[in-house]
C-alpha positions in Angstrom: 89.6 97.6 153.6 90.5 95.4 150.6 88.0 92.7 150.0 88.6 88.9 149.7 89.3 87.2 146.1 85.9 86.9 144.4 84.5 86.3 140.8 84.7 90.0 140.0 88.6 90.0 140.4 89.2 87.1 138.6 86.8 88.8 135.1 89.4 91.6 135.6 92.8 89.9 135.4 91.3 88.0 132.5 90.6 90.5 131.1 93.7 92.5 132.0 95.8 89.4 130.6 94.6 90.1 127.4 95.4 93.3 126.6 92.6 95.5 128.5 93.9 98.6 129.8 90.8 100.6 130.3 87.2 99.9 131.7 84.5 102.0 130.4 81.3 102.3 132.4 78.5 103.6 134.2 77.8 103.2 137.2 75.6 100.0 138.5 75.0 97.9 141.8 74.7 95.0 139.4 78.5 95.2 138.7 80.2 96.1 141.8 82.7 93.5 141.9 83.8 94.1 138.5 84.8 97.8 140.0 86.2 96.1 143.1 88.5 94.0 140.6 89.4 97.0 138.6 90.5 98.6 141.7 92.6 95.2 143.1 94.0 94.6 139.7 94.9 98.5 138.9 92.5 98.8 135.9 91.9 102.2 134.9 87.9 102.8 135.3 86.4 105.6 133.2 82.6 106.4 134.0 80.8 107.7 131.4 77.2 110.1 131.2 75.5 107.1 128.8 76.0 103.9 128.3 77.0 104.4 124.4 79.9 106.5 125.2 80.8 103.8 127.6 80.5 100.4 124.4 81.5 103.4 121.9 85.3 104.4 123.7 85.5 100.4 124.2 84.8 100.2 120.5 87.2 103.2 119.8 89.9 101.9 121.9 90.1 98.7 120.3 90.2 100.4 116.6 93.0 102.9 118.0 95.3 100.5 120.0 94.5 97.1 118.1 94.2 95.5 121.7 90.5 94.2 122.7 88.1 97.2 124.1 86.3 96.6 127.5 83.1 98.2 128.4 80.9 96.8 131.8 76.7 97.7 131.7 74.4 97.2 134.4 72.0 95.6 134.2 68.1 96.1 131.8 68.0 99.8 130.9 72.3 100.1 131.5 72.6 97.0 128.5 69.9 98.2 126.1 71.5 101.7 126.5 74.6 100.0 124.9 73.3 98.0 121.5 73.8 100.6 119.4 77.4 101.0 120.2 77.4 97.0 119.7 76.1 97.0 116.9 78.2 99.7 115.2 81.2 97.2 117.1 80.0 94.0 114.7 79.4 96.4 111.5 83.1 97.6 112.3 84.8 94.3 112.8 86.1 95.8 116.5 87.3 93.3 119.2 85.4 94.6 122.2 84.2 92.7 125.3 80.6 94.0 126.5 80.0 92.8 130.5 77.1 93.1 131.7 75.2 92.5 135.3 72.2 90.6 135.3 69.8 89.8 138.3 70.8 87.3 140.9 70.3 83.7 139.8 69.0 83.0 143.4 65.8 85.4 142.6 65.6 84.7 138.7 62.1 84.4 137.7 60.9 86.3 140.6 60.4 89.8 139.5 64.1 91.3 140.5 65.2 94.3 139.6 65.7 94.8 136.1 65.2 91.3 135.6 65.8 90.5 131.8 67.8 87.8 129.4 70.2 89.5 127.8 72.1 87.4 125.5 69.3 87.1 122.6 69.1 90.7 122.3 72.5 90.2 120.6 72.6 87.2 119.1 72.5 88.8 115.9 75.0 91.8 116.2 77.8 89.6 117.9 80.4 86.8 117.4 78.9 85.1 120.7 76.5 86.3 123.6 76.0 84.1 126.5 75.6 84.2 129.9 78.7 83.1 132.7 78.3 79.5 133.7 78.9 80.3 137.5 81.5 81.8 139.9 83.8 78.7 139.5 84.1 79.4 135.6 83.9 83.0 134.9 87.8 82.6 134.5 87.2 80.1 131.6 83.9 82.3 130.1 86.0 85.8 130.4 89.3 83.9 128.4 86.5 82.7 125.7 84.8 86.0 125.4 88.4 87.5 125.0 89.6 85.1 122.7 86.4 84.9 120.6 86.7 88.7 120.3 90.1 88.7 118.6 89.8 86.0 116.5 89.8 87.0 113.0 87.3 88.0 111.5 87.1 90.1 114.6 83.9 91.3 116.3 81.9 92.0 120.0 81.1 89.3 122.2 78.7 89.8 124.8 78.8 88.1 128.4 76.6 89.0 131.0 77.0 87.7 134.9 74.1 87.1 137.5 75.1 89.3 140.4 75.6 87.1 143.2 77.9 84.7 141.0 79.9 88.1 140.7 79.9 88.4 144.6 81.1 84.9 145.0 84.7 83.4 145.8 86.1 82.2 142.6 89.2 80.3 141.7 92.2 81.9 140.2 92.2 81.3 136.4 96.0 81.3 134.2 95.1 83.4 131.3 96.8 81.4 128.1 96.5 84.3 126.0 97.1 82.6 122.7 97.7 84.6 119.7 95.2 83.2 117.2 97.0 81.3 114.1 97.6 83.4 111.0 95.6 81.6 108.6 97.5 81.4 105.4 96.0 82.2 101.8 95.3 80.0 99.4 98.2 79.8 97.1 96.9 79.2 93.6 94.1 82.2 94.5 97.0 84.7 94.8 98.0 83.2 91.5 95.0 83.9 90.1 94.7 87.4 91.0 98.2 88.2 90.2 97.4 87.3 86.0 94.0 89.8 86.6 96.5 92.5 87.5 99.3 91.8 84.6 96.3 91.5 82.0 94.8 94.8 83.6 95.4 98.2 81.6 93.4 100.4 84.2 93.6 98.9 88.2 93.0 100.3 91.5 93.7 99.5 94.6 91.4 100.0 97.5 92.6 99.9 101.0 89.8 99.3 103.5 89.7 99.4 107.9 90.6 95.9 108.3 94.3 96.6 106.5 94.8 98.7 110.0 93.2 96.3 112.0 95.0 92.9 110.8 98.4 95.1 111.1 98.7 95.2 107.2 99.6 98.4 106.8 103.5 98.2 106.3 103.0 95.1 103.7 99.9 97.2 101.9 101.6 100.0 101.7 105.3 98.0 99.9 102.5 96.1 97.9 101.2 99.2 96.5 104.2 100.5 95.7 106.2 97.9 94.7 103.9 97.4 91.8 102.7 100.7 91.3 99.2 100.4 92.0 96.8 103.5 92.6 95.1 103.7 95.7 92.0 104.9 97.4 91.7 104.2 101.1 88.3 103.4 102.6 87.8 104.2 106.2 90.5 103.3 108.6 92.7 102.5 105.1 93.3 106.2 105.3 96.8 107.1 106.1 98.4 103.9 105.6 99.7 106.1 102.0 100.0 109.5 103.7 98.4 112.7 102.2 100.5 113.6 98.9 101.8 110.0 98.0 102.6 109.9 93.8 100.3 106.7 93.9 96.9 108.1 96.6 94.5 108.7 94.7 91.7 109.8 96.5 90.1 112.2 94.9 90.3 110.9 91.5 87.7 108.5 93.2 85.2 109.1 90.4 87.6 108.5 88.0 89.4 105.5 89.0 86.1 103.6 89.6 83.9 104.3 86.8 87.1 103.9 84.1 89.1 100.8 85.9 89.2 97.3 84.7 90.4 95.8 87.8 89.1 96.6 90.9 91.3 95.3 94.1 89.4 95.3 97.0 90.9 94.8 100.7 89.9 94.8 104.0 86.5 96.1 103.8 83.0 94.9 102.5 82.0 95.4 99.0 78.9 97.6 100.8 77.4 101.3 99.6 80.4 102.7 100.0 81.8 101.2 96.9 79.1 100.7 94.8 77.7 97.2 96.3 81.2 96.2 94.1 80.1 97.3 90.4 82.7 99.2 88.6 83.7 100.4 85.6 80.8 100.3 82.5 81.4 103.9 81.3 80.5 104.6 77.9 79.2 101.4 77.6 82.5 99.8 78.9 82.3 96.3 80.2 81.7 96.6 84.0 85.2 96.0 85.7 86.8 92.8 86.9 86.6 92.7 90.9 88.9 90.9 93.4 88.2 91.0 97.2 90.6 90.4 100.1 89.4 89.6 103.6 90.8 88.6 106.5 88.6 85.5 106.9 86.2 83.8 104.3 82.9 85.0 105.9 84.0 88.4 105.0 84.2 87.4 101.3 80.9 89.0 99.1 79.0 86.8 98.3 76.3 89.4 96.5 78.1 89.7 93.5 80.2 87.3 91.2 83.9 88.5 91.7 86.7 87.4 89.2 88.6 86.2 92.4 89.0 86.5 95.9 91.2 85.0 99.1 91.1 85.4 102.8 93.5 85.1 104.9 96.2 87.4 107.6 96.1 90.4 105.0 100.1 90.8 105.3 100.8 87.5 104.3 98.2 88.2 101.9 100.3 91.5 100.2 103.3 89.2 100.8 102.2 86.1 99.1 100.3 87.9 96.3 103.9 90.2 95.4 105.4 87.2 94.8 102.8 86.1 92.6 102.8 89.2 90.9 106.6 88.5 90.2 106.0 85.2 88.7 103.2 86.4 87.0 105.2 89.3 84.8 103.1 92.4 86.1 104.3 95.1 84.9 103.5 98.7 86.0 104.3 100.1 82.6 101.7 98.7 81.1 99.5 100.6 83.5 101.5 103.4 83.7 99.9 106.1 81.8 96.6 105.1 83.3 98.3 106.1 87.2 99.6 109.7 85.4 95.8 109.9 84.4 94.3 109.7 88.2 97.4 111.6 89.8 96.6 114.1 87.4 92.8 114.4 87.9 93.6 114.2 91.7 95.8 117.2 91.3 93.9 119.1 89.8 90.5 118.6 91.8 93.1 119.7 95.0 93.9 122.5 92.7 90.0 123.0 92.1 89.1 123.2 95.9 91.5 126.2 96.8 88.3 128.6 95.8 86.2 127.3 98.5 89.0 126.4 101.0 90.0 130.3 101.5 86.2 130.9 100.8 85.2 134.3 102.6 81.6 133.8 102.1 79.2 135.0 104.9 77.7 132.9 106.5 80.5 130.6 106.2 80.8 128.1 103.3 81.8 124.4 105.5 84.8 124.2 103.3 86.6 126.9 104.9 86.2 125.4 108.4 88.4 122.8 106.6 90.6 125.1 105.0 91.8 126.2 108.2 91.6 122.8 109.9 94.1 121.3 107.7 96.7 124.6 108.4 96.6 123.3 112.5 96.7 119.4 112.6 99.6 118.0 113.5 100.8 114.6 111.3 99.7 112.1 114.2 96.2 113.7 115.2 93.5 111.8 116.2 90.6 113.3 113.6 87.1 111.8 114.6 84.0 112.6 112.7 80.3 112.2 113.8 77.5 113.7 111.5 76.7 113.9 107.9 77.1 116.6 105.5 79.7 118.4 107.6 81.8 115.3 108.6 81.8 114.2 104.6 83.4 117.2 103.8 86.0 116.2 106.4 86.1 112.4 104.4 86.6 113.9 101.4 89.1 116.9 102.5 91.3 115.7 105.6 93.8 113.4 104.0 95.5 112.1 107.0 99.4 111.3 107.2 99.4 108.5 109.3 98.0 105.4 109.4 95.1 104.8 112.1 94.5 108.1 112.9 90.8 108.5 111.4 88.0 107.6 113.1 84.3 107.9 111.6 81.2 105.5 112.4 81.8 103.0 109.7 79.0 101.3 107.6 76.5 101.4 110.1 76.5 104.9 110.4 75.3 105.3 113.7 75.4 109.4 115.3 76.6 109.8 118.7 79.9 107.9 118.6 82.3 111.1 118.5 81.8 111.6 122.6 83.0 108.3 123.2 85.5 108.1 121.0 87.1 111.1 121.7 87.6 110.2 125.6 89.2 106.9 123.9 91.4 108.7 121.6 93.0 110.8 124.0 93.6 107.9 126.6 94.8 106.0 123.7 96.9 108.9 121.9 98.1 111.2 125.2 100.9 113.0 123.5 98.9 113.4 119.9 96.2 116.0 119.1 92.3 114.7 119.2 89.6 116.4 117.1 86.4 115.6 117.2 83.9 116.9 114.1 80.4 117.3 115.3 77.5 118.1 112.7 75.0 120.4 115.1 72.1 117.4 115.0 75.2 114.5 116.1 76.1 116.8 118.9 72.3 116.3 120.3 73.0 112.6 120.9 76.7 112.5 123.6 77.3 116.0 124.1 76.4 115.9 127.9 79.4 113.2 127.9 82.2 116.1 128.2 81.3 116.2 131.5 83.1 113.0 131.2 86.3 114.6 129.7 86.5 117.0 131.9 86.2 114.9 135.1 88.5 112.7 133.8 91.3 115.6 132.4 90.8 114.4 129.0 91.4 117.4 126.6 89.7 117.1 123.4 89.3 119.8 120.5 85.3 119.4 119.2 84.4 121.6 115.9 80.7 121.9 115.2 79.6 122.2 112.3 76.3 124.2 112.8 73.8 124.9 110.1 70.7 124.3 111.9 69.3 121.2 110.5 69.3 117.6 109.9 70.7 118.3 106.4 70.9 114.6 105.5 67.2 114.7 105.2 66.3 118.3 104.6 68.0 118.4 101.4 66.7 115.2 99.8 63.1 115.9 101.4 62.6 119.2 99.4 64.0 117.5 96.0 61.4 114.6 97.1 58.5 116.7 97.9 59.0 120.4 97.2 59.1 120.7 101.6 60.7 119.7 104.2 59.8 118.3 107.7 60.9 117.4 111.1 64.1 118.0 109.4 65.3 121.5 111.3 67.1 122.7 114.5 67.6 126.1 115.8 70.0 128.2 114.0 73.1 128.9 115.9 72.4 126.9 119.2 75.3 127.7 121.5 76.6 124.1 121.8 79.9 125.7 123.3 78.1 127.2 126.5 77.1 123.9 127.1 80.4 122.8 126.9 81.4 126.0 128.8 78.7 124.4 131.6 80.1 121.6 131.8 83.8 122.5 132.6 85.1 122.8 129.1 85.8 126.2 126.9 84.2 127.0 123.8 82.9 129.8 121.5 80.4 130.3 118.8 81.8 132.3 115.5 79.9 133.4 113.0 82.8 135.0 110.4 85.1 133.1 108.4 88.3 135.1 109.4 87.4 134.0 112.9 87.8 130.1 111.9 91.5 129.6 112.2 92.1 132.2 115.7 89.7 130.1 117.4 91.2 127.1 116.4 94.3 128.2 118.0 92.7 129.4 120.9 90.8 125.8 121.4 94.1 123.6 120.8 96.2 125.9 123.4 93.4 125.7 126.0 94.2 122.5 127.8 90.5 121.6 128.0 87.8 120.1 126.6 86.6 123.2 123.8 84.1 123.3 121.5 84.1 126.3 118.7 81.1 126.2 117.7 80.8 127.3 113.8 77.4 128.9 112.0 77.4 127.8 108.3 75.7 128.5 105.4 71.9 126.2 105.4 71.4 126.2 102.0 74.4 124.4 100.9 74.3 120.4 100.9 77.4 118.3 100.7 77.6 117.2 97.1 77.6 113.3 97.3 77.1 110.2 95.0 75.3 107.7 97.0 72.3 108.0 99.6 73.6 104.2 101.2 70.1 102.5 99.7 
């Protein structure tokens, strides 16, 4: 029997209005009419094992579509379950909507079940917490949490609802849906930035998540190449030059940043992941000339003294600064010999990994898992990485061919996204392969969350990467301290019976020449399969920076 109008429907066809097509939860009395509007208004609901997966596919699904991400906790426990996944949402500049239930106002202060103020828990990871004024304006609140949320620079928002508000009649709200302004860059900064890059004899490019996000990618892309610029993408950059463009770069990384004079940066912080912004300086070289582009001025650095900078939509941005660069005389053949250098080195470190690619070490070195990987992925999969030494090699080794197709955790590094995000990758991506790449100690965190796929008929691929540690810490703690401690996991632990358990398919294999059969086997399934790979524990992925 359908139920009257009440609060509940109304948060749903706000939410629906702006661009929501999936609710990700688990299950709670505190938010009952949020279900009961998902049902009236013909939301899809997808209920999840732990509340991460439920804020992490939110998070997932707004990075994949572009389109705000919806996730609904219950109340206490069901909320603090999700601040990790919230917090990894503000860290990722991700428009997603948290809703949470919160005790009845009626019986607040009395001792109700799972009594507890929400909102200052994430005052700090958010654009805006609050809590929903009252049946009669959750219309307005929902609209402000959704339009908060999209509004560049983008971010979470938290709103929670006392339960018997939710319960109540509430008045029919007109979504206006509004389409924040693009704000528009400051004209004499483009100019600026334009005579760095005719003076420079050595610039890069670099392409960060926010380019995808901001829609960029098309006017990044014609930027790039319209003046000849080498690029390295950085996160969610990846793609927008597919794997083998003249001008990507990528793994002439080392290169290009310690020898540049200009260093372009767009769309993503100036954090670890680029060297806190210091380039150049080899040899005793001057340190390289940095510019930053963001997508509002808050997401300008402010750590370091950049030669310029400008904020604003990134494609008028690339649009704005061409021209300038027109006016301004650049000319890529003053630079030109400089690109030849870095597609050279590039080539040649692609040339230098086909040792260890086809490697038919036993156990298994990780680069062969990749080796084979790269032989089965179609040019629009979905390739989603959760752990650390394993999932770097997949950074540095899966170049994808299409723009927003890559999904890792992003600065704040958080384990346990790749459950979530794989249910949101193949609701988001039906008709495209989805891989998820598990390191053995990330799969410990969501794995009981394939239940979730395979309730829900959501075929995903998982590769584990299984060597038996936490080799993140194991590594560095024996260079440290000559030993190592609460830094190992049992050898060979057959994560694929528990997907096998749980519905799914899997298999463990323990020889290289049994890497790419199984990989077959797993995308040809139709399920949710896990192979489940035993590598080598002594090696340690080779990388540059720790993140401190």
């Amino acid at each position: 029997m359908e139920s009257a109008k009440h609060a509940g429907d109304i948060a749903v066809a706000v939410s629906r209005a702006y661009g929501a097509e999936a609710m990700f939860t688990l299950s709670g009395g505190h938010v009952f009419p949020l279900y009961d509007g998902a049902v009236h208004e013909g939301m899809r609901i997808v209920d999840v094992r732990h509340e991460q997966s439920a804020v992490f596919a939110a998070e997932a699904t707004a990075r994949l579509t572009r389109r705000p991400g919806l996730a609904v906790l219950t109340a206490g426990p069901g909320i603090t379950n999700g601040v990790s996944g919230v917090a990894t949402a503000h860290f990722n500049g991700s428009p997603v909507v948290v809703m949470g239930g919160r005790a009845p106002a009626s019986r607040w202060g009395s001792g109700a079940l799972q009594e507890m103020d929400h909102p200052p828990l994430f005052e700090t990871i958010t654009k805006l917490a609050f809590t929903a004024g009252g049946a009669d304006t959750i219309g307005q609140d929902v609209e402000m949490a959704f339009r908060t949320a999209v509004a560049p620079h983008r971010g979470p928002v938290f709103l929670d609802f006392y339960m018997d508000h939710l319960f109540s009649p509430s008045p029919a709200h007109q979504a206006e849906t509004m389409t924040p302004s693009p704000l528009e860059p400051d004209a004499d900064s483009l100019a600026t930035i334009a005579r760095l890059i005719a003076e420079a004899e050595r610039p890069v490019l670099v392409l960060g998540s926010d380019v995808w996000m901001d829609r960029a990618e098309e006017a990044a892309r014609d930027f790039a190449e319209a003046h000849r610029l080498p690029v390295i993408p950085n996160g969610q950059g990846r793609g927008i030059l597919p794997a083998g463009h003249e001008l990507l770069v990528t793994r002439a990384r080392g290169t290009a940043f310690t020898q540049a004079d200009l260093v372009i940066v767009a769309g993503t912080p100036l954090d670890f992941r680029l060297g806190y912004g210091f380039f150049g300086g080899r040899d005793g070289a001057p340190l390289a000339k940095v510019v930053h582009l963001a997508d509002a001025p808050s997401q300008l650095a402010t750590h370091i003294g950049t030669a310029a900078s400008a904020a604003g939509d990134l494609s008028l941005l690339f649009w704005g600064l061409s021209t300038a660069c027109g006016e301004a005389g650049v000319s890529p053949e003053k630079y030109a010999g400089w690109v030849s250098t870095l597609s050279e080195a590039s080539a040649a470190a692609i040339a230098g990994d086909a040792e260890l690619l086809t490697s038919d070490a036993d156990p298994i070195h990780p680069m062969r898992i990749y080796g084979e990987f790269n032989r089965v992925l179609d040019d629009d999969a979905v390739v989603i990485g959760d752990g650390g030494d394993f999932v770097s090699y997949a950074g540095k080794y899966v170049e994808p061919r299409t723009p927003g197709c890559w999904l890792d955790p992003g600065p704040y590094g958080c384990l346990g996204t790749g459950l979530g995000y794989a249910i949101a990758a193949r609701i988001a991506r039906p008709s495209s392969q989805v891989v998820l790449l598990l390191g053995d100690g990330a799969a410990g965190f969501s794995l009981m969350d394939v239940d979730t796929l395979v309730r829900h008929n959501l075929p995903v691929v998982m590769i584990c990467g299984n060597n038996g540690m936490w080799g993140l810490e194991k590594h560095p703690m024996q260079m440290l301290y000559g030993y190592d401690v609460a830094a190992e996991l049992r050898p060979q632990t057959r994560y694929d019976q528990v997907v096998t358990a749980l519905g799914g398919g899997g298999e463990l294999v323990t020889s290289p020449k049994e890497i790419g059969p199984a990989l077959r086997r797993a995308f040809d399934s139709g399920v949710p399969y896990l192979v489940n790979i035993a590598t080598d524990p002594q090696i340690a992925y080779p990388r540059a920076t720790t993140g401190i």
